[in-house]
C-alpha positions in Angstrom: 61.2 -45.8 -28.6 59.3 -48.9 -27.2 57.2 -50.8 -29.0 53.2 -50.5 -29.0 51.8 -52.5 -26.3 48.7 -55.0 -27.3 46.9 -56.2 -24.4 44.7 -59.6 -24.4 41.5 -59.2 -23.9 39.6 -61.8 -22.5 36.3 -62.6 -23.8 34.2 -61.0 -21.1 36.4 -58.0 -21.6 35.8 -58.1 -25.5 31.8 -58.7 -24.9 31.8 -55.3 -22.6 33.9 -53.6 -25.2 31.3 -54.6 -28.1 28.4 -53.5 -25.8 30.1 -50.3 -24.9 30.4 -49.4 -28.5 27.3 -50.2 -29.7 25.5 -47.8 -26.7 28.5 -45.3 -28.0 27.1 -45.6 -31.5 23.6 -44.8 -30.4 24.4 -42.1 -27.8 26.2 -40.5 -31.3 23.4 -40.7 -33.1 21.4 -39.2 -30.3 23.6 -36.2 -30.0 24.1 -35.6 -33.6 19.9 -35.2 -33.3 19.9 -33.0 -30.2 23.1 -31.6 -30.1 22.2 -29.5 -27.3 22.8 -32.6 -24.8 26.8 -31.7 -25.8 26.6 -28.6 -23.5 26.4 -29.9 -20.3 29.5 -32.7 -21.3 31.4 -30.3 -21.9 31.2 -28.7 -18.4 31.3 -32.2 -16.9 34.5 -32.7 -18.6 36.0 -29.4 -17.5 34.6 -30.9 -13.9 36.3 -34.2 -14.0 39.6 -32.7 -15.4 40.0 -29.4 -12.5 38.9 -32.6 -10.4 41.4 -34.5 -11.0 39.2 -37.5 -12.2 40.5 -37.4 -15.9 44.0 -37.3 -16.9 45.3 -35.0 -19.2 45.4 -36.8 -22.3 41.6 -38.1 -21.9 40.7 -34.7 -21.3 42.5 -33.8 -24.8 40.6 -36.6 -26.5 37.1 -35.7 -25.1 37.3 -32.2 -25.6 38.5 -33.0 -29.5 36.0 -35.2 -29.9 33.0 -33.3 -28.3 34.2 -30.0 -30.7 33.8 -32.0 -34.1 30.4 -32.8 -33.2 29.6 -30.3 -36.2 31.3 -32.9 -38.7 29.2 -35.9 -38.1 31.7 -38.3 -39.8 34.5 -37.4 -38.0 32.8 -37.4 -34.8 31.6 -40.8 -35.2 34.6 -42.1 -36.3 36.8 -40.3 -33.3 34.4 -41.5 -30.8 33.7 -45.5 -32.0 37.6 -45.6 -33.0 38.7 -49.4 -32.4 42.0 -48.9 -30.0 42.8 -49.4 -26.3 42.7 -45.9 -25.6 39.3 -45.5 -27.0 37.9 -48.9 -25.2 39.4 -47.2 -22.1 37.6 -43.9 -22.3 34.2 -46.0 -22.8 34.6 -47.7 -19.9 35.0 -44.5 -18.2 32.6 -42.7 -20.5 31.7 -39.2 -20.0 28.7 -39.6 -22.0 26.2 -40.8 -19.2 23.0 -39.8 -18.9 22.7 -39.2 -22.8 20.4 -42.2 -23.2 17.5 -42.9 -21.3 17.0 -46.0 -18.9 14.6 -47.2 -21.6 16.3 -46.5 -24.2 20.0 -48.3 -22.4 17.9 -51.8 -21.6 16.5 -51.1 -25.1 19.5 -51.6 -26.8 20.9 -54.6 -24.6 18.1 -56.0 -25.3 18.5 -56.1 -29.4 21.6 -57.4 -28.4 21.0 -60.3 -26.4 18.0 -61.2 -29.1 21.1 -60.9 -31.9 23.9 -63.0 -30.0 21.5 -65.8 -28.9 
């Protein structure tokens, strides 16, 4: 068995990762309020997958993580999890159009105000 992989990050990569987590965290909270914004993702991941746009194993992961959405914790905790495969499903999030434009430059906004 090989050994676990750990890939450097570079600190534009690690700044992108800590944004995309934080507008993961708030798109959580969002649709732990309205939880009827789930419905459509999960047809957009059935989409992507029959598509061939997600492999197999993200389309395991999504599909477990948008189903525990009825045990907050463990939906928050699945979906904010720090490890490469979880930065690389952010990157290529199926959660878009969860947050509004306003809401999105909001949030990048507390940010910027909180690193400078």
């Amino acid at each position: 068995m090989r050994p676990p992989r750990h890939r450097v990050r570079t600190k534009a990569q690690q700044q992108s990762d800590l944004q995309l987590l934080q507008l993961h965290a708030r798109i959580a909270d969002k649709l732990l309020a309205n939880s009827e914004l789930a419905i459509p993702l999960l047809e957009k991941l059935e989409l992507r997958y029959q598509t061939g746009l997600i492999k197999h194993w993200g389309y395991i992961r999504w599909h477990s993580i948008l189903t525990m959405m009825h045990e907050p914790e463990i939906f928050k905790r699945a979906l904010l999890e720090d490890s490469d495969s979880m930065r690389r499903l952010r990157r290529k999030t199926l959660l878009t159009g969860i947050l509004t434009e306003q809401e999105r430059e909001n949030l990048l906004l507390e940010q910027q105000t909180e690193s400078n």
